[in-house]
N, CA, C and O atoms as a GROMACS GRO file, in nm:
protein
  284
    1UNK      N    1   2.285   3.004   2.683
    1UNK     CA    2   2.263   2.959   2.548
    1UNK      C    3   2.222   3.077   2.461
    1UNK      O    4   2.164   3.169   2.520
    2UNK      N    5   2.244   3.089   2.322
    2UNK     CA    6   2.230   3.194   2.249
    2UNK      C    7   2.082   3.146   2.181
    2UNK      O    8   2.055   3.033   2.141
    3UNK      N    9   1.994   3.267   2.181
    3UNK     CA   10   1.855   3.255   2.149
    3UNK      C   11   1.804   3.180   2.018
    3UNK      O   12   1.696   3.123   2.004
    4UNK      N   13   1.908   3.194   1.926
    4UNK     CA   14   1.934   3.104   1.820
    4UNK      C   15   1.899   2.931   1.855
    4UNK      O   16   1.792   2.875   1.832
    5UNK      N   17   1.999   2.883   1.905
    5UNK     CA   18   1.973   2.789   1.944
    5UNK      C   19   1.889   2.692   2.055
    5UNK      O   20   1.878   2.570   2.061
    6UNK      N   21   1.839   2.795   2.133
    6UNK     CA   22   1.724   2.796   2.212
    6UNK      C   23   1.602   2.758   2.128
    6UNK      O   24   1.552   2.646   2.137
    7UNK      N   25   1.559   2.843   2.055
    7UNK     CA   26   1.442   2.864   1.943
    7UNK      C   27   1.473   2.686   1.900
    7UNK      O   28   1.389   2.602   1.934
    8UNK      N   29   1.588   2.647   1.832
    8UNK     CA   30   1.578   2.560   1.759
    8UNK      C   31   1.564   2.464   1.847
    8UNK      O   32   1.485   2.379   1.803
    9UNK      N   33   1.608   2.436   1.961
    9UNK     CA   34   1.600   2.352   2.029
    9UNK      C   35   1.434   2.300   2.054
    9UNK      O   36   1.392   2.185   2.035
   10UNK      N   37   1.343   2.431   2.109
   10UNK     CA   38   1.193   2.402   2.107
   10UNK      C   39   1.143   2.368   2.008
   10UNK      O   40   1.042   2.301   2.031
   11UNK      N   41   1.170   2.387   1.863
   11UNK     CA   42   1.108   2.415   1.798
   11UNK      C   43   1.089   2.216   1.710
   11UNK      O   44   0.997   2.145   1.669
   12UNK      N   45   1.239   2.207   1.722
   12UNK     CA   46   1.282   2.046   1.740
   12UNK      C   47   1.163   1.961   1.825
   12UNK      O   48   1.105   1.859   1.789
   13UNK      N   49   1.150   2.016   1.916
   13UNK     CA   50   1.104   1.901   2.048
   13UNK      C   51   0.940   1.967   2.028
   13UNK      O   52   0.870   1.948   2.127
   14UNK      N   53   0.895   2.018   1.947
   14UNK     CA   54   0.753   2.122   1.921
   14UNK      C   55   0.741   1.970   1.782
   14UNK      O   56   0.646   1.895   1.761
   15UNK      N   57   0.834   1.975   1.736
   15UNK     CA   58   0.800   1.876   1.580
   15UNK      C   59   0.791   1.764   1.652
   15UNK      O   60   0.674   1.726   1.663
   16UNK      N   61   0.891   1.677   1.719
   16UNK     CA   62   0.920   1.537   1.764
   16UNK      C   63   0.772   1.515   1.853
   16UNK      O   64   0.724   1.402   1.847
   17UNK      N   65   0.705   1.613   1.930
   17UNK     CA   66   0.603   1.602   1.997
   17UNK      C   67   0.446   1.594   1.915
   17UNK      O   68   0.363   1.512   1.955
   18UNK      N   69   0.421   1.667   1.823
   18UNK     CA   70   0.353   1.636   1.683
   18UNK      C   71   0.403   1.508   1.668
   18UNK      O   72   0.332   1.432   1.734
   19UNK      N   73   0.471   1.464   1.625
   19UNK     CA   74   0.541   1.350   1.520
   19UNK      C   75   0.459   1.246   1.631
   19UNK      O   76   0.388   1.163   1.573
   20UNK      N   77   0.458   1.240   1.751
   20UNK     CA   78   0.405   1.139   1.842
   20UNK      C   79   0.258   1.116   1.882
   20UNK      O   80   0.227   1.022   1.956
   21UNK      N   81   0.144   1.231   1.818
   21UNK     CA   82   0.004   1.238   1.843
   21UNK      C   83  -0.034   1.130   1.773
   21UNK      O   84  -0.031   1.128   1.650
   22UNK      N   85  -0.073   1.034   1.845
   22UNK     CA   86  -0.168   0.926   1.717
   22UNK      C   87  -0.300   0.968   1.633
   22UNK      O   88  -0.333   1.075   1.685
   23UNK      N   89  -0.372   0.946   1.553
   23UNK     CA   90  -0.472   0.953   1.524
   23UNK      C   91  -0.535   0.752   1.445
   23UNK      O   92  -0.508   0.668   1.359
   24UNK      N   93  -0.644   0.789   1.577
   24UNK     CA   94  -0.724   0.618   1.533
   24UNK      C   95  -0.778   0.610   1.449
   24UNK      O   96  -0.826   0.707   1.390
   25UNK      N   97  -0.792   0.438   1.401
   25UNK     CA   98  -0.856   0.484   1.265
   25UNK      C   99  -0.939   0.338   1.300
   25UNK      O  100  -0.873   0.250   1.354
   26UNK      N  101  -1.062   0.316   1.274
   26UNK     CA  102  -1.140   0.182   1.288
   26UNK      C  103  -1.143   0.115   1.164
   26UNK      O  104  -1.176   0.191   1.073
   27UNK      N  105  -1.118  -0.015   1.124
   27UNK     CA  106  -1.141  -0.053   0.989
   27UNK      C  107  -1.227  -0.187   0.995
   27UNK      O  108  -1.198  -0.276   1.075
   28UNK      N  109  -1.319  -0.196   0.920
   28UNK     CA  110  -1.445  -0.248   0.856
   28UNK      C  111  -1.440  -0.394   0.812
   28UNK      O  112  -1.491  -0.451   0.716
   29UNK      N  113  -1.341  -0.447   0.937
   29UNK     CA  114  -1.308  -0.592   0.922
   29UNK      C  115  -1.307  -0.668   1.020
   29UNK      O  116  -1.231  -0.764   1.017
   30UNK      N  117  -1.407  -0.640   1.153
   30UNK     CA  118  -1.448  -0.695   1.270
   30UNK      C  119  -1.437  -0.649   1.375
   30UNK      O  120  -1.486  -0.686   1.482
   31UNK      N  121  -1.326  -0.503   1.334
   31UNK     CA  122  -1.276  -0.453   1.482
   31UNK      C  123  -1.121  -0.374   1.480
   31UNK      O  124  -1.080  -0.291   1.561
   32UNK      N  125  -1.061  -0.422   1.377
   32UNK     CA  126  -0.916  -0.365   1.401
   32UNK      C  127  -0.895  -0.240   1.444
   32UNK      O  128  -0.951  -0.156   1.373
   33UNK      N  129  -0.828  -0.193   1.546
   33UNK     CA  130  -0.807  -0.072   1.516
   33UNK      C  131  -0.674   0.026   1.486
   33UNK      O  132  -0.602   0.035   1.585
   34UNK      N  133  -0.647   0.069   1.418
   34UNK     CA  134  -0.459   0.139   1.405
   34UNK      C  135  -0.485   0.314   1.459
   34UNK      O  136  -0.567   0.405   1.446
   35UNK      N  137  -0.364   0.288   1.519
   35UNK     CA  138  -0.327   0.424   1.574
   35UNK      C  139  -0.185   0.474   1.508
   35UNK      O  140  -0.074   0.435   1.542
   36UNK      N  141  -0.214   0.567   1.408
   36UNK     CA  142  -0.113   0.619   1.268
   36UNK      C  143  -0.058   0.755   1.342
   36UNK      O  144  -0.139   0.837   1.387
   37UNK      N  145   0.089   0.774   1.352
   37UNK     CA  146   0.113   0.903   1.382
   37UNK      C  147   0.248   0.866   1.254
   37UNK      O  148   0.277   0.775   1.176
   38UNK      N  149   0.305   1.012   1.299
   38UNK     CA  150   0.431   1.006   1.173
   38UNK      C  151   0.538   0.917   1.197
   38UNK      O  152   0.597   0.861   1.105
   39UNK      N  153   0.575   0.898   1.347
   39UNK     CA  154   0.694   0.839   1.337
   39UNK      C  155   0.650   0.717   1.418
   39UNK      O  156   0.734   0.672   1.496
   40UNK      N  157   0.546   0.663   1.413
   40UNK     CA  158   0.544   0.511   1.364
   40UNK      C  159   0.358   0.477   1.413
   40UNK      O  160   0.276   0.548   1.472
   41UNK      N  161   0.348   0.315   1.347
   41UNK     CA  162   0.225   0.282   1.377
   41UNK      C  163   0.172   0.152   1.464
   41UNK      O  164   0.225   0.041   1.462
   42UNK      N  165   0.060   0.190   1.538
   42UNK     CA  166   0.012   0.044   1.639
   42UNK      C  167  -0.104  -0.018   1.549
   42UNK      O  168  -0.193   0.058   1.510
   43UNK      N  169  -0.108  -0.133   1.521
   43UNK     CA  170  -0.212  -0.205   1.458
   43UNK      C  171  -0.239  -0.298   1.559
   43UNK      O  172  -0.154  -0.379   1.597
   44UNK      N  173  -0.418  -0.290   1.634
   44UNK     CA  174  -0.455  -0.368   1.731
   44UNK      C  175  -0.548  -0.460   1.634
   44UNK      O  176  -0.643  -0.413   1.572
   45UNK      N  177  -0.503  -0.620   1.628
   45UNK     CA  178  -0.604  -0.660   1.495
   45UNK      C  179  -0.736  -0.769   1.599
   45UNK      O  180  -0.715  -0.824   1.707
   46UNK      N  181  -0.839  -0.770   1.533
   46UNK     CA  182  -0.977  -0.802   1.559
   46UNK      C  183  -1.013  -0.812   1.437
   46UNK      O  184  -1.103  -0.749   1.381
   47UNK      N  185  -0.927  -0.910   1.382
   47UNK     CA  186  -1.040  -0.938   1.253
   47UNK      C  187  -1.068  -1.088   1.194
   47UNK      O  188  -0.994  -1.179   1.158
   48UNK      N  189  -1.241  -1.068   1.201
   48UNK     CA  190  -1.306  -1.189   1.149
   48UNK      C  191  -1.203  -1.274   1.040
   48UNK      O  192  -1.133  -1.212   0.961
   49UNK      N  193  -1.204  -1.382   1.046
   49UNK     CA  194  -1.133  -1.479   0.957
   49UNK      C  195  -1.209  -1.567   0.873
   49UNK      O  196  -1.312  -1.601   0.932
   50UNK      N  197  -1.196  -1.622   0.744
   50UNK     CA  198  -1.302  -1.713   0.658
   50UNK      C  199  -1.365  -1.825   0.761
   50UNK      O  200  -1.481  -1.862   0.747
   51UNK      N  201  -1.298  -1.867   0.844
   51UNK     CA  202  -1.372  -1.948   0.949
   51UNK      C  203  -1.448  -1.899   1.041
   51UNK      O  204  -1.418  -1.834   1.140
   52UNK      N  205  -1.582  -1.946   0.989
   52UNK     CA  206  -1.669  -1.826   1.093
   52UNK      C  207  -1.675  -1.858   1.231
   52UNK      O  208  -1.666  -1.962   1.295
   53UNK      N  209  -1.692  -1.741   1.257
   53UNK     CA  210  -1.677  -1.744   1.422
   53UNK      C  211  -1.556  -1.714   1.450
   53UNK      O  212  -1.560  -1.630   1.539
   54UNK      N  213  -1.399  -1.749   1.408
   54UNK     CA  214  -1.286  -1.749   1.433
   54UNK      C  215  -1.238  -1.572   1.422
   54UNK      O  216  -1.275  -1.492   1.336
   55UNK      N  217  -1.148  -1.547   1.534
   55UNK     CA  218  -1.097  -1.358   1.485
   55UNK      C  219  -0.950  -1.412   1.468
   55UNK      O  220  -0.919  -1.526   1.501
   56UNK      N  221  -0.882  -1.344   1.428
   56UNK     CA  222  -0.748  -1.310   1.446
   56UNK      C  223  -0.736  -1.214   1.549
   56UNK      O  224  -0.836  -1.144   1.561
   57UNK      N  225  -0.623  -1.183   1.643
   57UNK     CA  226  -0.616  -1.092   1.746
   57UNK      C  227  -0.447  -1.134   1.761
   57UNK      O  228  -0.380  -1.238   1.763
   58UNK      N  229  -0.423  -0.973   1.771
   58UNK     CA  230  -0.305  -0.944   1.845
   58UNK      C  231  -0.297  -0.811   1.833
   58UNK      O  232  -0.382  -0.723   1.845
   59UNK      N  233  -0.127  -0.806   1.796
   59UNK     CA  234  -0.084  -0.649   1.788
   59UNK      C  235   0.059  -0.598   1.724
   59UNK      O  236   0.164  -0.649   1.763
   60UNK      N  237   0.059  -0.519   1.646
   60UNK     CA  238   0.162  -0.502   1.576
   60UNK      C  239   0.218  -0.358   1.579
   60UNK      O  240   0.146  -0.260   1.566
   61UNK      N  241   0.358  -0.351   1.599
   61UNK     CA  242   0.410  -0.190   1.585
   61UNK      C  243   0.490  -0.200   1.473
   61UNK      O  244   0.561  -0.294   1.439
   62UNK      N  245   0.464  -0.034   1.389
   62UNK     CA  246   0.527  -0.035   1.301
   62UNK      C  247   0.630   0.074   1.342
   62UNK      O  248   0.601   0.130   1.448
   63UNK      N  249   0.746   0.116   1.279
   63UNK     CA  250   0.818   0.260   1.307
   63UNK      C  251   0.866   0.313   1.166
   63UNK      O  252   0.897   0.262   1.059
   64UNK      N  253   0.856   0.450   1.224
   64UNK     CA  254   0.935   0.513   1.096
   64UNK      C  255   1.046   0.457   1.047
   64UNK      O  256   1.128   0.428   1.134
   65UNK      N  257   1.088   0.422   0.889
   65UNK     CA  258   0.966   0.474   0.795
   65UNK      C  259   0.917   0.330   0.695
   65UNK      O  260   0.888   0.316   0.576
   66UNK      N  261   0.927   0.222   0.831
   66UNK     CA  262   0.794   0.145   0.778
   66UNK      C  263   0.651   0.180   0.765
   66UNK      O  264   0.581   0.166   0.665
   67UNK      N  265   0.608   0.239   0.906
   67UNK     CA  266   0.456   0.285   0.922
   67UNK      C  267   0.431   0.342   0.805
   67UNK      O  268   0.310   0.368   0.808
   68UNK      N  269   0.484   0.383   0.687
   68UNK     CA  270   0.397   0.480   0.543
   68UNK      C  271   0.346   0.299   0.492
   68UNK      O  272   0.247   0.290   0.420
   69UNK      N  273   0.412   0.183   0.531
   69UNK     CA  274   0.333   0.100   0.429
   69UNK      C  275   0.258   0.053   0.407
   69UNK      O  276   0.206   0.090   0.512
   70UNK      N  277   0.118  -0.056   0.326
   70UNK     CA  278   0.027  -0.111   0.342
   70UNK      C  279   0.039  -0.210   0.442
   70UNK      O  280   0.142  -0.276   0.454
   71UNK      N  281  -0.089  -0.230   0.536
   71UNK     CA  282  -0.082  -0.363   0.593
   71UNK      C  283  -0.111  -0.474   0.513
   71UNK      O  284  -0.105  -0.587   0.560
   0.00000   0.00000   0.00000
């Protein structure tokens, strides 16, 4: 392979591997937690509902390039 395309090849799979680091985020509504990377997002939900006592719970994936939107 010519070094040219070598380079690009890592350099590709150097971004796509970034693109996949999550970073968590806790939000201030009983528990939820989302794990946001670039090319897509996990929303684990735990959150209190107007019926007290009651949570909501599950789990949601988002992917690029839904994950930029509001939940």
């Amino acid at each position: 392979m010519k070094k040219g395309v070598r380079r690009s090849l890592i350099a590709l799979g150097v971004v796509l591997a970034i693109g996949c680091i999550p970073l968590p985020l806790q939000l201030k509504d009983g528990g939820t937690v989302t794990y946001n990377a670039l090319l897509y997002r996990v929303v684990c939900w735990h959150q209190l509902t107007e019926t007290e006592g009651v949570y909501k719970t599950g789990a949601e994936f988002h992917f690029f390039p839904r994950n930029f939107q509001d939940l």
